[in-house]
VEXPA-267407 format. One record per residue (C-alpha): x, y, z. Coordinates in steps of 0.1 Angstrom, whole numbers, padded with zeros to 4 digits, always signed. Example, Ala and Ser with C-alpha at 12.3 -4.5 7.8 and 13.67 -1.06 7.14 Angstrom:
BEGIN
+0123-0045+0078 +0137-0011+0071 
# end
This chain:
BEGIN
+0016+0315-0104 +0018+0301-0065 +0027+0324-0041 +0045+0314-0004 +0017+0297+0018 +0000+0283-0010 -0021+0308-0027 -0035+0314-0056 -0031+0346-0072 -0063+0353-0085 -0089+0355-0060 -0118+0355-0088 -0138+0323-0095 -0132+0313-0128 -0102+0292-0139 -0066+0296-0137 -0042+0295-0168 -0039+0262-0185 -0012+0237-0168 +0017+0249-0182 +0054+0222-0182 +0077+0234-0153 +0111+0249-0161 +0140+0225-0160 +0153+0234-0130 +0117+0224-0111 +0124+0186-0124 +0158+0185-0119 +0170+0151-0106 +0134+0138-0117 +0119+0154-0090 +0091+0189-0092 +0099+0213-0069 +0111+0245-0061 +0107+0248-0023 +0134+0251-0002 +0131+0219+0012 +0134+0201-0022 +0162+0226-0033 +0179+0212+0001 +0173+0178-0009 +0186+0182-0045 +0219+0195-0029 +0223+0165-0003 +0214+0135-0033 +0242+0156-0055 +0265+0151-0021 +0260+0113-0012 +0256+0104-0050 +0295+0111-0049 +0301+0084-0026 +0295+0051-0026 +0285+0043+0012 +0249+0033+0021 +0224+0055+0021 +0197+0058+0045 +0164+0073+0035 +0136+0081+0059 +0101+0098+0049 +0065+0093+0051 +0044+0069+0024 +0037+0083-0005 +0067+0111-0004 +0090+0101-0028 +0117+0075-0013 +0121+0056-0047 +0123+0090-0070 +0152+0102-0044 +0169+0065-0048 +0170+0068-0080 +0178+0103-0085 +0212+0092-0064 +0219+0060-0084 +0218+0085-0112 +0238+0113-0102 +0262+0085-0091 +0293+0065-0104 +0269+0034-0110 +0245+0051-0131 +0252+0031-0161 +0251-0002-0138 +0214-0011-0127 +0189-0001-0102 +0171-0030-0088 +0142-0024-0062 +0128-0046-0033 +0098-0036-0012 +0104-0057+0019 +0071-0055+0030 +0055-0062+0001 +0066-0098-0001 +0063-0124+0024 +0089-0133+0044 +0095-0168+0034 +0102-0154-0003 +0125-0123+0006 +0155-0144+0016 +0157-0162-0018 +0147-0127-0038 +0177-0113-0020 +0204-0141-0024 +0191-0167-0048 +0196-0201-0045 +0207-0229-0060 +0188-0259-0087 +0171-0284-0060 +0184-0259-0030 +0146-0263-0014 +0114-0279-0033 +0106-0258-0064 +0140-0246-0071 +0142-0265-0104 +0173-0247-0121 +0197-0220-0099 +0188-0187-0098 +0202-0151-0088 +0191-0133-0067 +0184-0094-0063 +0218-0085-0048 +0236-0103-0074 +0215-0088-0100 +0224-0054-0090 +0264-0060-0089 +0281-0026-0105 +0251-0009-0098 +0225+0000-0072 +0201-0022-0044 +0172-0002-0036 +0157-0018-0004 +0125+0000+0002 +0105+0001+0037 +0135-0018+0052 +0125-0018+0088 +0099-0043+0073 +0130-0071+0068 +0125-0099+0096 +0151-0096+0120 +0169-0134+0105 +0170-0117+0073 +0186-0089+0090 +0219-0104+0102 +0225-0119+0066 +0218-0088+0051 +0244-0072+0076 +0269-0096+0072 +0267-0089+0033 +0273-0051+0042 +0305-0059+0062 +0321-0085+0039 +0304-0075+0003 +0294-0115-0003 +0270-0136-0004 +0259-0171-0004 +0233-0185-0026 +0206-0207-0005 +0216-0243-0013 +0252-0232-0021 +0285-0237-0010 +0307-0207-0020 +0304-0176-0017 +0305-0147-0046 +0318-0110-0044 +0295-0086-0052 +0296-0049-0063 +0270-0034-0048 +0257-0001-0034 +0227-0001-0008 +0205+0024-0004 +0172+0017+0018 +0146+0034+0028 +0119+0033+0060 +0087+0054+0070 +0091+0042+0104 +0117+0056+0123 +0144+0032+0127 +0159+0039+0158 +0122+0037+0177 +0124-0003+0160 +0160-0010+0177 +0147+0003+0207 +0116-0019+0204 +0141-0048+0191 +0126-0051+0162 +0156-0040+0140 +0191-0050+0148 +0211-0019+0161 +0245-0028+0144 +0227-0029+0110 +0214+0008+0113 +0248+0020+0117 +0257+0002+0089 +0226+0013+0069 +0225+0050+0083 +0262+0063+0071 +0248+0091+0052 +0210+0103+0063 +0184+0117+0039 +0152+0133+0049 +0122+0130+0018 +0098+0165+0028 +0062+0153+0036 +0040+0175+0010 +0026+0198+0034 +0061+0209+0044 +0065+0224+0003 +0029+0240-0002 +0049+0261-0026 +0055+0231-0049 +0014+0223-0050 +0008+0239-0083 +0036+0227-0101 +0031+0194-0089 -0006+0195-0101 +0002+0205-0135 +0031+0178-0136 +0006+0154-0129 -0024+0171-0151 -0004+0169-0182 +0014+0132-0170 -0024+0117-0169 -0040+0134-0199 -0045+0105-0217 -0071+0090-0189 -0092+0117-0187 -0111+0141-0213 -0092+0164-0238 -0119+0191-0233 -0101+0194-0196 -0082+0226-0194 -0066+0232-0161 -0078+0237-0124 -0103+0261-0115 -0094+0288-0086 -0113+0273-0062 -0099+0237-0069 -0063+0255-0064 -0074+0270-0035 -0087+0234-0024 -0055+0217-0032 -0035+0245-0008 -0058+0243+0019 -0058+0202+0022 -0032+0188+0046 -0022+0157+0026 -0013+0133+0048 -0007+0106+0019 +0015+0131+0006 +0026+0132-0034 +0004+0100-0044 -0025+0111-0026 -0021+0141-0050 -0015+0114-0077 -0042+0097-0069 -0067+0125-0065 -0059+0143-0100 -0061+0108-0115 -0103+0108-0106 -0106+0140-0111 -0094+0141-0145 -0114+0108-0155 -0143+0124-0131 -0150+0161-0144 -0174+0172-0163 -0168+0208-0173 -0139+0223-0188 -0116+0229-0155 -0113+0210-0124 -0133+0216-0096 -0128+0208-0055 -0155+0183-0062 -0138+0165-0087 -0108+0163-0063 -0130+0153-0033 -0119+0178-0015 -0140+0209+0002 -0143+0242-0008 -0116+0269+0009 -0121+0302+0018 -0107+0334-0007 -0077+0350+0012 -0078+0384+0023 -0067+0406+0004 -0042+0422+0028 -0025+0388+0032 -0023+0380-0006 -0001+0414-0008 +0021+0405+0018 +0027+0370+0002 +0036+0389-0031 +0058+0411-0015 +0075+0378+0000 +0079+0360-0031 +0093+0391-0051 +0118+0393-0025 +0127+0353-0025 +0131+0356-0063 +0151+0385-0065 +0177+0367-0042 +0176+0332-0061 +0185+0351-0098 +0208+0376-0081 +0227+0348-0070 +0220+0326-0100 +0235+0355-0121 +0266+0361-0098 +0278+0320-0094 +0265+0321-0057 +0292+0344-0051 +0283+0364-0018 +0303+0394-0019 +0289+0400-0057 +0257+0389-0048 +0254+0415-0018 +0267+0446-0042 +0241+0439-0069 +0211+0441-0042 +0227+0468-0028 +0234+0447+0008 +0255+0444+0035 +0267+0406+0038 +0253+0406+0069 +0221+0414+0055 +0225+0388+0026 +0226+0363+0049 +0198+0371+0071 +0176+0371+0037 +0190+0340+0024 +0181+0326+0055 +0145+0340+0057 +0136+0322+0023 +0159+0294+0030 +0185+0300+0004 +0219+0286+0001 +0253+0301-0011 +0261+0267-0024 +0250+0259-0061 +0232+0223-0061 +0262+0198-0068 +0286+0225-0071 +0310+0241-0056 +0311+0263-0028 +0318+0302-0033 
# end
């Protein structure tokens, strides 16, 4: 079990308990976590899935921008309509304009026969446009023009043709620093940014390290050895001490080579690449269990009573007042995820 900060709960050497399949509530929406910043994010996709106005997502690589686009085209009216996914900076520019809009048979040299294009393709569903602030700024205004009059025009073509079509893009790069360096058009980012999501950076849900891990343990065991067990405690310990700045694939990536890489029975920091940490102190480790006692108390006292507050508060034995203050500390909220408020 992980405690708040990250920790471990042993403090021996040997190994933890095997990786062990998260509870359905850590993978709802397809995504593992139990922090409170991926609760929060749960709540906000259930919100903005019930709409059907762009979406705007914004998080660092390797955080999870396509697993929350897809968690909302899910939860959403379109789920049984497709989800089709550009990365605009992964193709050159010269290509994304007929990718997005198609074009029609002898439109430019090539184009032997017509062909749709992504938007099109995604009609009664969902258009994932991934790193977005990556779209030259040509392609911008035609993309923005299909935003305001939901049609588009084929390259070669002489009609236009309605589409159906929900947009939900995402950027690493802060948009609004691009408009002000006029390399994104400011009256597409208010078209773009109607409702606002925020992906957590994995250091910001250290409490979602070790189910994570074991997610991804058990999701790769076919590439590695089937002697492999788990991690060791030092390799946990490594894992909570390590700053990830590539985020959740950098954690992919690194229990990918260390599952193909070990050579015992349990994963060491050395088959993660990463350096040793030190054992916590002991007075510290309490303090963290105390925390996490508390935290869980509050989430299946509230679980139990619908997120009712007044019923909540007389179980524990609170004031309100007090409730509130708690739920705070461990950033709880009185409204279920895609429910209804008390």
């Amino acid at each position: 079990m992980s405690l708040p900060g990250g920790l471990p709960q042993r403090s021996g050497p040997g190994p933890t308990e095997p990786a062990q399949r998260p509870p359905p509530a850590a993978t709802a929406m397809g995504m593992v976590g139990v922090s409170p910043a991926m609760v929060q994010l749960r709540r906000q996709i259930a919100k903005v899935a019930r709409a059907d106005a762009p979406v705007l997502i914004w998080g660092e690589s390797g955080s999870g921008k396509e697993l929350a686009a897809r968690a909302i085209h899910q939860a959403s009216r379109r789920a049984a309509g497709p989800l089709v996914a550009l990365n605009c900076g992964a193709m050159p520019a010269s290509l994304i304009q007929s990718e997005l809009f198609g074009h029609e048979r002898g439109a430019f040299t090539g184009a032997h026969r017509e062909r749709r294009g992504l938007i099109e393709s995604a009609n009664g569903g969902t258009l994932f446009l991934d790193e977005i602030g990556d779209l030259p700024l040509d392609l911008q205004a035609n993309l923005l023009r299909f935003l305001q009059e939901r049609r588009i025009q084929r390259i070669g073509a002489v009609r236009d043709i309605e589409v159906d079509v929900r947009v939900v893009a995402a950027s690493h790069l802060r948009l609004q620093g691009e408009v002000d360096a006029g390399r994104f058009r400011a009256d597409l980012l208010y078209r773009l940014n109607v409702l606002p999501l925020t992906v957590p950076a994995l250091r910001e849900r250290r409490q979602d390290l070790d189910l994570l891990s074991d997610h991804f343990f058990g999701l790769y065991a076919p590439e590695g050895p089937s002697r492999l067990q788990g991690f060791s405690e030092p390799a946990r310990r490594a894992l909570h001490a390590h700053d990830w700045p590539g985020n959740v694939r950098e954690l992919i990536n690194r229990i990918q080579r260390a599952r193909v890489m070990a050579d015992g029975r349990w994963i060491t920091p050395a088959d993660l690449d990463l350096a040793q940490a030190p054992v916590p102190d002991p007075s510290q480790r309490l303090e963290q269990v105390r925390w996490q006692a508390e935290a869980e108390a509050l989430r299946r006292s509230l679980e139990r009573q619908r997120h009712n507050i007044t019923r909540t508060a007389r179980e524990l034995g609170v004031s309100r007042m007090t409730l509130y203050r708690l739920m705070n500390k461990h950033g709880l909220s009185s409204d279920p995820v895609g429910g209804p408020s008390p």
